[in-house]
C-alpha positions in Angstrom: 0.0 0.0 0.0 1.7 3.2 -1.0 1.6 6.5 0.7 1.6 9.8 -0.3 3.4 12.4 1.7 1.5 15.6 1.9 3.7 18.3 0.2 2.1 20.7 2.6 3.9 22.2 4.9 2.4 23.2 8.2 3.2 26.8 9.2 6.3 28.2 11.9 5.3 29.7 14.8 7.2 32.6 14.6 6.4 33.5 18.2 7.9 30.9 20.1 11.2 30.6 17.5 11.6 34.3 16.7 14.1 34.9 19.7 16.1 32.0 18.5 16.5 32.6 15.2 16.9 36.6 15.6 20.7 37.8 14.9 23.1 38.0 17.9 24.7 41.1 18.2 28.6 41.2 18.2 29.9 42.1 21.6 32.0 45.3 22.3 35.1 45.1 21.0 37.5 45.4 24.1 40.4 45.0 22.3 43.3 47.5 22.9 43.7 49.4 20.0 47.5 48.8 19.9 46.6 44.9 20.2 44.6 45.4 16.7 45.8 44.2 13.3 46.4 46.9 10.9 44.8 47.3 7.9 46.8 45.8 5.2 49.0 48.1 3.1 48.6 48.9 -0.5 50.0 46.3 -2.4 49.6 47.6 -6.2 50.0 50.8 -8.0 46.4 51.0 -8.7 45.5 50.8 -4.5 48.3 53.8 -4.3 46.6 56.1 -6.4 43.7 55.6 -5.0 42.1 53.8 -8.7 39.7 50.5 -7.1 41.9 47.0 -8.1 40.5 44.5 -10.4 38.7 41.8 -8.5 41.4 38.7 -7.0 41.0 35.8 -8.5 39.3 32.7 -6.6 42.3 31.5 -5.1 44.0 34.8 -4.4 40.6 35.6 -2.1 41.8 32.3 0.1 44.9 33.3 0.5 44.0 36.6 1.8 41.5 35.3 3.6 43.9 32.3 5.2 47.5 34.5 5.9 47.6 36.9 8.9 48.2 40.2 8.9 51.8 40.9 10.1 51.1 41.9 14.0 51.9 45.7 14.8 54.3 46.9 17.6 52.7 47.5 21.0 52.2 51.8 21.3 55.1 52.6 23.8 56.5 49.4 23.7 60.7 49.0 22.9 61.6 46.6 20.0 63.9 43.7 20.9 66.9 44.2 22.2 70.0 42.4 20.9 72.9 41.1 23.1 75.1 44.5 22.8 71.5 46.6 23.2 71.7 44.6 26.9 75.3 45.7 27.5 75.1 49.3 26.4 72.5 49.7 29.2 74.1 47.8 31.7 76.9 50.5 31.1 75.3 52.8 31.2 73.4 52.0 34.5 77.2 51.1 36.0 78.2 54.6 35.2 75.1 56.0 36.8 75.9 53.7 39.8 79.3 54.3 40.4 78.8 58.1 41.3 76.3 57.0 43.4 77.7 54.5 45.8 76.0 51.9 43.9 72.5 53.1 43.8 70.1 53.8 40.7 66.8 55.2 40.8 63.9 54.1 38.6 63.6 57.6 37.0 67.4 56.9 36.0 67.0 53.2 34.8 64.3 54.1 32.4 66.1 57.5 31.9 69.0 55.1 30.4 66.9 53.6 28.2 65.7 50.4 30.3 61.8 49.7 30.3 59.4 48.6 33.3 59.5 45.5 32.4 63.0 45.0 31.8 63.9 46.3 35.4 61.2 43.8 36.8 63.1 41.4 35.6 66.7 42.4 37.1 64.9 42.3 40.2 64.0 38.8 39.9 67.6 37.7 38.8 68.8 39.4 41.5 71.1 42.3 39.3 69.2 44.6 41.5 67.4 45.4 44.7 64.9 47.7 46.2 66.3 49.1 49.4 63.8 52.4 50.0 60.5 53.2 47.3 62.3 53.7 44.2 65.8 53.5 45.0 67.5 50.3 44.0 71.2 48.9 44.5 73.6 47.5 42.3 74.2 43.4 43.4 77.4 43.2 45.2 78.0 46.6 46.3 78.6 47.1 49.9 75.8 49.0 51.8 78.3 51.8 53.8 77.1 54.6 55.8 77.6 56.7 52.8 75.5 54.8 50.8 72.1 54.9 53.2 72.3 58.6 53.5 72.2 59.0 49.7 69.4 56.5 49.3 67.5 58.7 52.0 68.2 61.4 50.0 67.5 60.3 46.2 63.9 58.8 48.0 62.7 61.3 49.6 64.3 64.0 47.4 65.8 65.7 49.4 69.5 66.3 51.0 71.6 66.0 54.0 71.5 68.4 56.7 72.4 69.3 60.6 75.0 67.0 61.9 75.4 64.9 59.1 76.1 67.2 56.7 78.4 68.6 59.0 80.3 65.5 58.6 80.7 65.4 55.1 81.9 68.7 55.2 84.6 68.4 57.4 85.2 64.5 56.0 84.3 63.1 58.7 83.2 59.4 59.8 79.7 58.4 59.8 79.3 55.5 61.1 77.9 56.6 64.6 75.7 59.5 63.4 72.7 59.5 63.4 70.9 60.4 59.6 69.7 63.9 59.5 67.8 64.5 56.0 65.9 67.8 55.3 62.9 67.8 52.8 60.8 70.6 51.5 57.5 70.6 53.4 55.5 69.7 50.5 57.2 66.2 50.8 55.6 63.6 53.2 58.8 61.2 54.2 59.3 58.8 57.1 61.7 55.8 57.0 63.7 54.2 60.2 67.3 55.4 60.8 66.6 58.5 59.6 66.0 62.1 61.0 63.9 63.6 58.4 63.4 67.4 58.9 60.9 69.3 56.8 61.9 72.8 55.8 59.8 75.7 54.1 63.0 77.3 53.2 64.9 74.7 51.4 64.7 76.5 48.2 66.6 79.5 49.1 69.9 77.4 49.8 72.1 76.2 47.0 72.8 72.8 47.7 76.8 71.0 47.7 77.9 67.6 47.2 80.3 66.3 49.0 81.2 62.2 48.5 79.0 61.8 46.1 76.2 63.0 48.8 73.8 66.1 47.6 73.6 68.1 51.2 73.1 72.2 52.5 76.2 74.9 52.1 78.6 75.1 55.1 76.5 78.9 55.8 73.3 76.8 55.7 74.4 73.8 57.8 75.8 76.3 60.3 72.0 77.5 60.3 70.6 74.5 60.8 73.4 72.9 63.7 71.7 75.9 65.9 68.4 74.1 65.6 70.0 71.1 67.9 73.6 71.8 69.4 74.0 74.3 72.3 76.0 77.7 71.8 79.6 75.9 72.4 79.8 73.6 70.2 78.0 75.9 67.9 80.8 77.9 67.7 83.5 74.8 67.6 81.9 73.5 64.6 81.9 77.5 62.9 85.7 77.8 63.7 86.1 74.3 62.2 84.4 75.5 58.9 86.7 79.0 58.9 89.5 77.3 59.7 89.2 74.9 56.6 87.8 78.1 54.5 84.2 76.6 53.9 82.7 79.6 55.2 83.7 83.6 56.0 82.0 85.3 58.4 80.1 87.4 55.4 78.7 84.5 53.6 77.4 83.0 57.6 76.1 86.5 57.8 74.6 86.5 53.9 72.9 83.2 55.2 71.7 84.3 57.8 69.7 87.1 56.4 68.6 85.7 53.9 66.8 82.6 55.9 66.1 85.1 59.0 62.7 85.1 60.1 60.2 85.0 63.1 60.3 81.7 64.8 62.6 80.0 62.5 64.7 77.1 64.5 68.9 78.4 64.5 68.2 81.7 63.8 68.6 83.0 67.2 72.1 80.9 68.0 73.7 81.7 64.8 72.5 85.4 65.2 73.9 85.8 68.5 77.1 83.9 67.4 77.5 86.3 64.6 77.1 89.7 67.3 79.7 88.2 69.3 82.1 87.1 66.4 81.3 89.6 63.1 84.8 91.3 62.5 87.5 88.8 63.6 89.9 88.3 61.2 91.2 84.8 62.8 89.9 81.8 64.4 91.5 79.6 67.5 92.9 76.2 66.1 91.1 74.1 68.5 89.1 73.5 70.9 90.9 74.2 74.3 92.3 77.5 72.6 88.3 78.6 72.1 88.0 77.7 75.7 90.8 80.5 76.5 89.6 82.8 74.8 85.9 82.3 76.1 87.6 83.0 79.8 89.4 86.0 78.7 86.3 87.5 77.3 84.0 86.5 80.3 87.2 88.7 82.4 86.5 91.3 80.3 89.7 91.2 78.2 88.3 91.6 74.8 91.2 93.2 72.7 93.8 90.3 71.9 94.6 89.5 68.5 94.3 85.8 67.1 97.6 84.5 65.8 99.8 87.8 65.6 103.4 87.1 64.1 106.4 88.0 65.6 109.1 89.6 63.7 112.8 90.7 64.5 113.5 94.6 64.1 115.3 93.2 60.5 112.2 91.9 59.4 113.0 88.5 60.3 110.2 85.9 61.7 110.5 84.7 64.8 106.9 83.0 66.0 103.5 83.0 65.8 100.9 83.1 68.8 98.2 81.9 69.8 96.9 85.4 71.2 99.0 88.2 71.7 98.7 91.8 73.0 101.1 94.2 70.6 101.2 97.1 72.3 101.7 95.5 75.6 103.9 92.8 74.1 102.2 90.1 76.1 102.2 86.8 74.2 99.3 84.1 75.5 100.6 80.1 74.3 98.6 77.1 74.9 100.7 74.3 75.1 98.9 70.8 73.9 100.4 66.9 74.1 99.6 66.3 71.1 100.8 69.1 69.0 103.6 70.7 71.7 105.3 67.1 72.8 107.4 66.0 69.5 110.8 66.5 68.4 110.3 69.3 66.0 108.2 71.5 68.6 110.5 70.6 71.9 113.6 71.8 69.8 112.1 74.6 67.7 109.8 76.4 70.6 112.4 77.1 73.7 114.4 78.5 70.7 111.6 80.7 69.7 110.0 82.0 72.5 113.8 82.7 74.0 114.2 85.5 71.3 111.2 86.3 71.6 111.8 87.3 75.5 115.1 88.8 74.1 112.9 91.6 72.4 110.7 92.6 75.3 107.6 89.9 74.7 106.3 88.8 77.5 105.4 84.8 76.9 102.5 83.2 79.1 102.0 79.5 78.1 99.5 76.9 79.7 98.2 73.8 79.9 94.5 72.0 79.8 95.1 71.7 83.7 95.2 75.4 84.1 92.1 76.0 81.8 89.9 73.5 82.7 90.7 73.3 86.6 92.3 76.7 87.7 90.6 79.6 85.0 91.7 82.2 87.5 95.4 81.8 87.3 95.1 82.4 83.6 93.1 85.4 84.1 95.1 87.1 86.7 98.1 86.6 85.2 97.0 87.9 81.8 95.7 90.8 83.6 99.0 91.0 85.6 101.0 91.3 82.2 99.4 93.9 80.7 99.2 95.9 83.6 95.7 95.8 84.1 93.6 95.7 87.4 92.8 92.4 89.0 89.4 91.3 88.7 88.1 90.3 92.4 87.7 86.6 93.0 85.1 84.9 90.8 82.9 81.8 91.6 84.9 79.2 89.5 
């Protein structure tokens, strides 16, 4: 028995099939757009000029359909870099390292020509390592106390100051000082073993380098030391800086003006050293001589001269003093171990001071046991010499 298929078909209900059959839209294209293929370049004379080419042939269309498009180079990103590409940088970043006690910053690593990426990856091997936020050392490099004061400085931009900068002025060791960094206020730095001292003013000074250290002027540090060292020493550390010609008393004085105002810390001790000090021509040579001439002063004998040469009538030398009185020809010594008890001074200083006597000079020399434990006998017998009134006894 045969059967006949009806040819008719029954109708689609669009309702129910509509949603399934309707076109998906393509989804945003989150691509970035230097991830994108480029559009391909014009390959005959006729796309040049702009004239539309001649229809590709059947198998051309799979071809062009089949081969990718060359991919293009990342926006920003650095081409591959060949073996001598490596080693130029890594010169380069030596260089930059070697002035700086072994430290590189990121600024000066990508400066040089590295990427992000490629200092990533020194980390990781170990070429380099992060010691503060953004300050990186060289593998192998000792970490000295030189070296942590300039990686304070090159992170928090700023420089050394106060005590430590007094060091490195006067090339002094570091190893027991505490850091002292100053930053303009605008900067927000903390980090352990490290002072850091925020400054409104830090624009007005022009900055020195001293070991390969960025750090205040001698004027400036002078400024700052009367922030957090009593009057004294103060004025030990300013004769230091005169005696090795960082400072004169004008520039100290320039300084001072300059940075003077209301309230600001130093101002008053370096003011009131500079009242006491503004016009001397010479400095003591240490310590136990400031301490001498600090008596003196407080005795009311204000008028001796610093380091006044002695000369025969021919116009020959003959010494040079530690304070002297010319028109009284009252000489003032003070006699050291360490610089009076040697060969050269025990044979050269009898001599001197004998001719001197021989001319009318009268010589006074001491000792740290007369200034530090009897004051008066210097004073009295200064006074003594020049013919002066005694002073009546003072409470030692």
């Amino acid at each position: 028995m045969f059967r006949f298929r009806s040819r008719i078909r029954r109708p689609v209900d669009t309702r129910s099939t509509s949603a399934s059959y309707a076109p998906v839209s393509a989804p945003p294209d989150h691509t970035p757009t230097w991830w994108q293929e480029p559009a391909d370049p014009p390959t005959s004379t006729a796309e040049v000029a702009g004239v539309a080419p001649a229809p590709a042939k059947a198998h051309e269309a799979e071809v062009a359909e089949v081969a990718p498009a060359p991919a293009e180079m990342p926006q920003g990103a650095s081409p591959r870099r060949t073996a001598a590409d490596r080693a130029a940088l890594l010169d380069r970043i030596t260089l930059d390292a070697a002035d700086q006690h072994g430290l590189v910053t990121g600024t000066q690593f990508l400066d040089a020509g590295g990427s992000r990426r490629l200092l990533q990856s020194w980390q990781e091997t170990g070429r380099l390592r992060q010691v503060l936020p953004g300050v990186l050392l060289m593998t192998g490099v000792p970490v000295t106390p030189h070296c942590r004061i300039l990686a304070h400085c090159l992170s928090a931009g700023g420089v050394a100051s106060h005590r430590t900068a007094a060091r490195l002025h006067t090339r002094q060791d570091l190893a027991d000082l505490r850091r002292e960094v100053s930053v303009p206020r605008t900067r927000n730095y903390r980090a352990s073993g490290v002072q850091v001292h925020s400054s409104r003013d830090l624009h007005l000074d022009t900055a020195s380098r001293r070991a390969g250290i960025p750090c205040t002027s001698p004027a400036r540090t002078l400024l700052d030391l009367g922030q957090v060292l009593p009057p004294d020493e103060l004025e030990e550390v300013a004769d230091d800086f005169l005696r090795r010609r960082l400072v004169t008393w004008p520039t100290v004085s320039d300084c001072w003006a300059v940075h003077a105002r209301r309230g600001r810390p130093g101002v008053a001790a370096l003011g009131g050293l500079l009242r006491a000090r503004t016009g001397e021509g010479d400095q003591p040579d240490s310590p136990p001589e400031r301490h001498m001439l600090r008596i003196l002063m407080a005795a009311g004998v204000l008028d001796g001269v610093l380091h006044y040469r002695v000369y025969r009538p021919d116009g020959g030398f003959v010494l040079e003093t530690d304070l002297a009185w010319p028109e009284e020809r009252v000489v003032v010594f003070y006699d050291s171990f360490e610089h009076h008890l040697n060969r050269r001074s025990f044979e050269r200083d009898p001599e001197q001071r004998r001719v001197a006597e021989i001319l009318g000079w009268t010589i006074l020399a001491y000792t740290a046991t007369v200034l530090y434990g009897r004051p008066w006998v210097l004073v009295d017998e200064v006074l003594a010499a020049l013919g002066r009134p005694a002073l009546p006894p003072a409470p030692w």
